[in-house]
C-alpha positions, -999 to 999 in steps of 0.1 A, spaced: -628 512 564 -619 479 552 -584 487 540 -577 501 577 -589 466 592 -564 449 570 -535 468 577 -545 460 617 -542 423 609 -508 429 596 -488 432 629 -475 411 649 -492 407 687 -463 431 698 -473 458 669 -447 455 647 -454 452 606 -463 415 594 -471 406 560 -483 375 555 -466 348 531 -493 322 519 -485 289 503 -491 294 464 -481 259 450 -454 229 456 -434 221 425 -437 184 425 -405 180 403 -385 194 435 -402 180 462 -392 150 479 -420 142 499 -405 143 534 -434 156 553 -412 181 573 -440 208 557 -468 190 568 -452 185 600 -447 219 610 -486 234 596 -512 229 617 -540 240 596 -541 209 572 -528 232 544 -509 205 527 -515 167 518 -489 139 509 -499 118 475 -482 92 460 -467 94 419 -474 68 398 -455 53 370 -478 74 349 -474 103 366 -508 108 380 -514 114 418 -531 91 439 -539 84 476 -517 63 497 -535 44 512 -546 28 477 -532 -1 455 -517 21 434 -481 11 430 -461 42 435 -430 60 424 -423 84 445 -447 108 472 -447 143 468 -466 170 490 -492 185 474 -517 221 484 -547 204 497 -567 235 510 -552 269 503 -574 287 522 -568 272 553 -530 291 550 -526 319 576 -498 326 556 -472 320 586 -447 307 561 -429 277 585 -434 251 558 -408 272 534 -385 277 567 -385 239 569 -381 224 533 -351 213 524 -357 214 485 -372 252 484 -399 238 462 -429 262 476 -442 292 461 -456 320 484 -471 350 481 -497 375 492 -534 366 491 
């Protein structure tokens, strides 16, 4: 019974086969921080942090002195798995995959 519920979620609202891509991790060696990700998903999937000289993330909107910002995966489970962050980044540094 369950599997047959899933597979209804998997179309599209015109009935055609879906499957849904779901934001896995950010490589924050790639990504450049441009927010165009975080722009595009309205679910709050995806947070922007600062770098330090250390290496560690922090909040902006701390004293840290940063390096660089990088997008990070704030709440994965908010992902509907839509995929339009991937469609916008510039740098392809997002992993997706199925739940």
């Amino acid at each position: 019974m369950l599997a047959t519920q899933l597979e209804l979620q998997s179309v599209s609202r015109d009935g055609r086969p879906w499957q849904p891509s779901y934001l896995l991790a950010i490589d924050p060696e790639t990504c450049i921080g441009c927010g165009r990700c975080f722009k595009v998903c309205g679910r709050s999937v995806m947070d922007l942090k600062g770098v330090t000289e250390d290496g560690e993330l922090v909040d902006l909107d701390g004293d840290d002195e940063i390096e660089r910002k990088i997008m990070t995966v704030a709440d994965p489970g908010a992902c509907i798995g839509c995929a339009a962050c991937s469609r916008v980044c510039p740098k392809g540094c997002q992993t997706h995959g199925s739940a």
